[in-house]
Residue, then its C-alpha position, 0 to 999 in steps of 0.5 A: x547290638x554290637x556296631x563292629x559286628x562281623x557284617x561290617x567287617x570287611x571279609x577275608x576273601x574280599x582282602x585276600x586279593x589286595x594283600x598278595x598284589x601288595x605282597x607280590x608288588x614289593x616282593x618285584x620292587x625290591x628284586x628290582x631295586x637289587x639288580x638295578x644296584x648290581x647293574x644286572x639290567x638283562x634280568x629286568x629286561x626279561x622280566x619287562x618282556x614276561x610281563x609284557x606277554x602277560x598284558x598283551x594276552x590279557x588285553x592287547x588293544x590296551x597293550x597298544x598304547x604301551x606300544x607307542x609310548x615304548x616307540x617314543x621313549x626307546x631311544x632315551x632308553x637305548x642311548x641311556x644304556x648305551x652299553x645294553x644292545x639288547x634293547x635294541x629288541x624289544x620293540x621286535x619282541x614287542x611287535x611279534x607278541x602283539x600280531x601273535x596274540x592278535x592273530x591268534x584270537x582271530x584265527x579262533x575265531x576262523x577271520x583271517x589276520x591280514x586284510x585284503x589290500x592291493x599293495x599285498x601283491x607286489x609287496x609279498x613278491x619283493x619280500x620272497x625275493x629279499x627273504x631268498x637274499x638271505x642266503x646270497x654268499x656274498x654275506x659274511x656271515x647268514x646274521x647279517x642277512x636276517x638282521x636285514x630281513x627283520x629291519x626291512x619285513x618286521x614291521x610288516x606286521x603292524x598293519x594287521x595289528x592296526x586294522x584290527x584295533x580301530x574296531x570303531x570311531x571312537x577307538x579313532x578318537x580316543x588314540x589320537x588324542x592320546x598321541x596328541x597328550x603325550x607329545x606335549x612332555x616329549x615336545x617340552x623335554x626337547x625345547x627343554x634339551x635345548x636351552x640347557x644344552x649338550x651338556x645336560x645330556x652328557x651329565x646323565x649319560x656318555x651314551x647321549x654323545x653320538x645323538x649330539x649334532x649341531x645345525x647350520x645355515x647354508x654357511x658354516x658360522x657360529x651364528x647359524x650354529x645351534x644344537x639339534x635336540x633329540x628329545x627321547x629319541x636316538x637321534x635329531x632326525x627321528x624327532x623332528x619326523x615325529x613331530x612333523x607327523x603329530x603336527x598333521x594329526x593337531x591339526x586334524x584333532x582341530x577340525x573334528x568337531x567332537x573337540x570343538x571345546x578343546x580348541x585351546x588345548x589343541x593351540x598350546x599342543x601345536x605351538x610346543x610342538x611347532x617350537x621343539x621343531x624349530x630347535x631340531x634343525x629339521x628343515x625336510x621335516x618342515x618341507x615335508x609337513x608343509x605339502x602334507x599339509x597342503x594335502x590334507x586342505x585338498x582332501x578336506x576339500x579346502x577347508x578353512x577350520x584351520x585358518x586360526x590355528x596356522x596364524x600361529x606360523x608367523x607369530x611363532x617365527x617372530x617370536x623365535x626370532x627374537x628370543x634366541x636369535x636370527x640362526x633359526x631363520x639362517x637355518x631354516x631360509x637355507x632351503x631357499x638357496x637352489x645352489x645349496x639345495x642342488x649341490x647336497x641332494x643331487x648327489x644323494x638322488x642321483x650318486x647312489x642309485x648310479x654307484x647301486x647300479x654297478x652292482x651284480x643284477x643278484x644283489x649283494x645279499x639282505x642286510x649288505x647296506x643296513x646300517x643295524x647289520x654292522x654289529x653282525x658282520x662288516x661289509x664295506x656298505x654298512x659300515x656307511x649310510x646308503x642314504x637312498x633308500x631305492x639305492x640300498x635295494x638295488x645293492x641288497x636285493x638286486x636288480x629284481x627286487x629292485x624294480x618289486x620294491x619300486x611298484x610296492x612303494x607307488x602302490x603303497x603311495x597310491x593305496x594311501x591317498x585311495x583309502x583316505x579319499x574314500x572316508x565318509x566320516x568327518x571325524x575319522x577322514x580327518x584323522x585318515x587324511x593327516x596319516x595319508x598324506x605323512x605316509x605320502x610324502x615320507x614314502x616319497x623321501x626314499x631317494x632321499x632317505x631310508x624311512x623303513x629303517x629309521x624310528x619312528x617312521x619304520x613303525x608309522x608307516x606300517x601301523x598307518x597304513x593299517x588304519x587306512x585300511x580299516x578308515x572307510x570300513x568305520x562308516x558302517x556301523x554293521x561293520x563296527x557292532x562285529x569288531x567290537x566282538x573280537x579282542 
């Protein structure tokens, strides 16, 4: 008998699918490869974004990966391009696809996309009365107002997305040890910027220029000076927010006893991170992580499972010290300084909000004080940063939407340290109060700062609170069987 015979053979119809991938794979490389050579990156763009729906429909849970990798790696992108705005849209486009995919299997199947919460009241007061600002006549121009509707509302529909892709304890788990794995590269990319310096960026692209800012003491002095690297983010601050907040959730990976065994694992993710923050300059990072920190200790009722991981502090500050000099200690002990402190805070908490209350009680109109406006249309506000977040409402939605925003942003507060209290899980009330207590102190920087409008917190705060929503509802197993049944 013959031992090539046709059984043996591999069949047409089973080959069929392989050879048009291969085929339709090169076909889409060498496309590519044509319009990268021509520079025509607005074809790429579209095709990213078809085939971006396409995935999403065909696996959205998935999809949200994709996701945060883009979130992380879109300001490389958008400074590498600088000459390519369009960019700018695609993580909107991004999110859009993915509430309307998601919404549209729930609504299918007769569940409603958006969950029950508290905060929805207040929240969806403020935003009529924003959305109203849209069409305020002390605009230049109506653009401007939707480009203020989409920065401040947008996002919003991270939250259903969130709650609906945790369907059980285990999709917990497996998202944040992804989230913990990819910071590493990302952490190594910016210890790696600073050693090689600005120059390094420069070489790859001019566009990297404006994100080149250097650090100092609370005295002006070449010692204290320091490059504040970036990393793949658009700027300095965006990184150093995004590594206080994967710093809480290494920590929370380190007392789940399912990662008992990756303990080791989890250290060397800690001291890179911990090391990339120090090259950022980032001191209200590092404040900012340390009271979260101390209320995650709180919310696990004192826990010492983290104990040997956070003698990793002072060894980590000795060592820094002695490798690259005393300017991070000069740096970073500037927050001692009470005079210092005083004089270049008091002014942003207390400046603006009296300069916003001059205002007429209507308001200026939405998008009057956002920076992104600024290609739209000129106002004389964003041209500027309005650096109080409370400030900029008060200049854009007028004295009403002020008062809705401030009750929205206290009962968002509030809502976060409720759901995370409320966890029954040892796994998942880990994980819950690392996001709580980030999305506390974050929302609490808003007389500071402009966290709904800066990446990547915009999105953090919206995706989080979403999973807070869904974190106590995780420890009903009842719960978890019907999840699994949608997407």
């Amino acid at each position: 008998m013959n031992q090539f015979s046709s059984n043996s053979l591999p069949r047409r119809s089973a080959l069929l699918p392989a050879m048009l991938t291969v085929l339709c794979a090169g076909a889409a490389i060498l496309w590519a490869a044509s319009r990268v050579t021509s520079g025509n990156y607005r074809d790429l763009l579209v095709a990213a974004l078809l085939g971006q729906v396409v995935w999403v429909v065909a696996r959205w849970r998935e999809s949200v990966y994709a996701f945060m990798v883009y979130v992380i790696m879109e300001g490389f992108l958008i400074n590498y391009f600088s000459e390519f705005p369009a960019l700018n849209l695609v993580k909107d486009a991004f999110v859009v696809v993915l509430f309307t995919v998601m919404a549209t299997i729930l609504i299918l199947r007769h569940t409603s996309p958006i969950p029950k919460m508290s905060w929805l009241l207040p929240f969806g007061a403020f935003a009529v009365i924003y959305l109203a600002e849209v069409f305020n006549p002390a605009l230049p121009t109506i653009l401007v107002g939707l480009v203020g509707a989409r920065v401040t509302l947008l996002y919003f529909l991270l939250v259903p997305v969130a709650y609906w892709f945790f369907e059980n304890r285990a999709r917990v788990l497996q998202f944040f040890v992804f989230m913990v794995t990819l910071s590493i590269p990302v952490s190594l990319f910016g210890i790696l910027q600073y050693l090689e310096g600005p120059q390094w960026m420069l070489a790859m692209s001019p566009g990297f220029e404006k994100a080149v800012f250097y650090a100092f003491g609370s005295r002006v002095n070449d010692q204290a000076r320091y490059f504040r690297t970036f990393s793949t983010f658009v700027h300095t601050g965006g990184f150093s927010l995004y590594l206080a907040f994967i710093m809480l959730v290494t920590l929370a990976l380190w007392g789940v006893p399912a990662m008992q065994r990756r303990r080791i694992w989890i250290a060397f993710a800690f001291l890179i991170q911990f090391l990339a923050q120090l090259t950022t300059g980032g001191r209200t990072s590092l404040i900012l992580f340390g009271v979260a920190l101390v209320m995650v200790l709180i919310l696990q009722r004192g826990s010492l499972k983290l104990a040997p991981l956070l003698v990793l502090f002072p060894i980590v500050l000795v060592g820094t010290v002695g490798i690259f000099g005393t300017g991070f200690m000069e740096r970073y002990s500037s927050v001692f300084d009470v005079d210092y402190v005083r004089g270049r805070n008091m002014p942003l908490l207390t400046g603006w909000i009296k300069e916003s209350m001059k205002a007429d009680w209507v308001g200026l109109g939405a998008g009057y004080a956002t920076v992104a406006s600024r290609h739209i249309g000129v106002t004389p506000l964003n041209t500027v940063v309005v650096e109080n977040g409370l400030a900029r409402m008060r200049f854009e939605a007028g004295l009403p939407g002020f008062v809705l925003y401030v009750v929205f942003v206290l009962s968002l507060m509030l809502y976060c340290l409720r759901q995370a209290m409320a966890v029954r899980d040892i796994q998942t009330r880990w994980f819950s109060s690392a996001c709580a207590t980030f999305l506390i102190v974050t929302l609490a920087t808003v007389i500071l700062g402009n966290p709904f409008d800066t990446s990547p917190t915009n999105v953090y705060i919206w995706f989080f609170v979403g999973f807070l929503a869904r974190a106590p509802l995780l420890d009903e197993a009842l719960t978890e069987e019907k999840l699994s049944e949608i997407g």
